[in-house]
Phi, psi and omega in degrees: 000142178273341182273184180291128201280152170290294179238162189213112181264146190238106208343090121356080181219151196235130177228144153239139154058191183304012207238122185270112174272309170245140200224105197009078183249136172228158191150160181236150174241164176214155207271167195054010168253162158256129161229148196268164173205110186208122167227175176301165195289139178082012177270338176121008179298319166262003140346282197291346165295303175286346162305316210283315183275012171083040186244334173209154175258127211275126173272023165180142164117197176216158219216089176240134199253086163076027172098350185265135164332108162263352165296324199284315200208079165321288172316307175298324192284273203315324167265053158242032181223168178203124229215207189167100178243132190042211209264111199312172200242090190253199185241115204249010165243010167272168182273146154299325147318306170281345155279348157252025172252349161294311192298294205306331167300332175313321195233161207263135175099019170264099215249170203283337198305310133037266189298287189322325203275311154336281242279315184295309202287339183246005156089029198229034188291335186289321199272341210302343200248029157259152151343131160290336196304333202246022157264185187282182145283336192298316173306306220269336174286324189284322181288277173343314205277301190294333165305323199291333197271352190310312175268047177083003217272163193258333175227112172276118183257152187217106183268084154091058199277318188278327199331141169039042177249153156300147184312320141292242175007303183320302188308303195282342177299291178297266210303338161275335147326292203279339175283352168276333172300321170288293191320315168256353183065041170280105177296139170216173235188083168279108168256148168200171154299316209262105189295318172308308204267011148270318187317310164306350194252308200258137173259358160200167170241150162264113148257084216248137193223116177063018189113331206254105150342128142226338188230135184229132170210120166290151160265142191238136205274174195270001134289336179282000208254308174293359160246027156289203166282105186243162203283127205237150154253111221232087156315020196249170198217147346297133184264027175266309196291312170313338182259003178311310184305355226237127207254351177277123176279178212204157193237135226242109187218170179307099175064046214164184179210165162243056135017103161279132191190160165270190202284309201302327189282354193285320182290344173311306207291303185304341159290349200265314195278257226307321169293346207229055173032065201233134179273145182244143170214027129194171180198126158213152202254190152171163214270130182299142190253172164282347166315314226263293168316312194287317160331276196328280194340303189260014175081012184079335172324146172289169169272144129345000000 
């Protein structure tokens, strides 16, 4: 990439007591992307979140933020983040309007022009001057998303964004995330359970195990995925001699095996079970999920 990174962790490790928690993890953001951040239960993914906003401090490396130190000039680093962990912290017998001219007071530059411009980028003109108490959650995540964005921030950390939104809500949610990422080049920086709604979100994931990088993977939209490799699923009998054929490794499924191959091996293959009298009685394909990647990756371990 040619732009400039927001953040930059520069190996990075946190020990408590004899216990290395974070172990020289390194890495970068950059504006206007999304990234997912999803390790196994214990890896160290909100360590590292709280390393980032200044909540613990990393026991060797650097943590830089739009280029600034933040062990060095905190205060200068930190207002360029901006953050939403679960479901955000409003005044709910206030108007949404009026909790963000409360917030906006908090920090210095924020103008009513401001105010408006949030309000417009999260889709809430209709709504603003109600209460919160009668708004959804999906509203009360939108309202939250224009408090954490008031000043500008270069960076959005977002811990768990979706927990207990509807399926709807999700969607909406998710799309005004990316349309604030283009729109404003905010980089951000997500973890969530849910493995599906990152794929859909994120142009790329961090994937960390024990302290450790172990995984980086762009996404890719499911047309450029679909003339790739895909996971091919094979019905036939006998299946010991068919998978004899098999020049690859394969995965053992119900009356069958399963196969990563491109489009030309899948017809090899299938030329190969006819010749060699193997009855097929289905194949099917699909695209490797990021569900699927993180498995490998991690040993199968849960997300975090």
């Amino acid at each position: 990439m040619t732009k400039q990174p927001v953040v930059q962790l520069e190996n990075i490790s946190k020990v408590i007591g004899n216990k290395t928690i974070i172990d020289q993890l390194s890495f970068e953001l950059y504006p206007g992307e999304v990234v997912g951040f999803l390790g196994p239960n214990g890896a160290g993914k909100t360590t590292t979140i709280r390393m980032i906003v200044g909540l613990m401090a990393p026991t060797s490396g650097k943590i830089l933020i739009e280029g600034i130190d933040i062990d060095q000039e905190f205060e200068k680093a930190i207002r360029h983040v901006g953050a939403i962990v679960e479901n955000p912290e409003l005044y709910k017998y206030m108007s949404g309007y009026n909790n963000l001219v409360h917030y906006a007071r908090m920090v210095d530059g924020v103008t009513d022009e401001r105010i408006e411009e949030v309000i417009e980028l999260v889709g809430l003109q209709n709504r603003i001057e109600q209460k919160v108490k009668t708004y959804s959650l999906g509203m009360r995540q939108r309202l939250g998303l224009a408090q954490a964005l008031l000043h500008k921030p270069r960076l959005l950390i977002l811990d768990e964004p979706t927990n207990g939104l509807d399926p709807a809500g999700i969607r909406e949610f998710r799309d005004y995330l990316r349309y604030v990422a283009d729109q404003e080049g905010v980089c951000v920086l997500v973890s969530s359970h849910l493995l599906s709604e990152i794929e859909l979100m994120c142009d790329r994931t961090l994937i960390i195990q024990s302290g450790k990088l172990i995984g980086e993977k762009q996404i890719q939209v499911k047309q450029e995925k679909s003339q790739g490799q895909k996971i091919v699923r094979f019905e036939v009998s006998p299946v010991d001699k068919a998978v004899s054929l098999l020049s690859s490794t394969y995965q053992a499924v119900s009356d069958g095996f399963e196969v990563e191959m491109g489009r030309e091996a899948v017809a090899a293959l299938v030329q190969k079970l006819v010749a060699e009298n193997i009855q097929i009685y289905a194949i099917e394909t699909r695209v490797k999920s990021l569900e699927d990647e993180f498995l490998e990756i991690t040993g199968g371990k849960s997300v975090d």
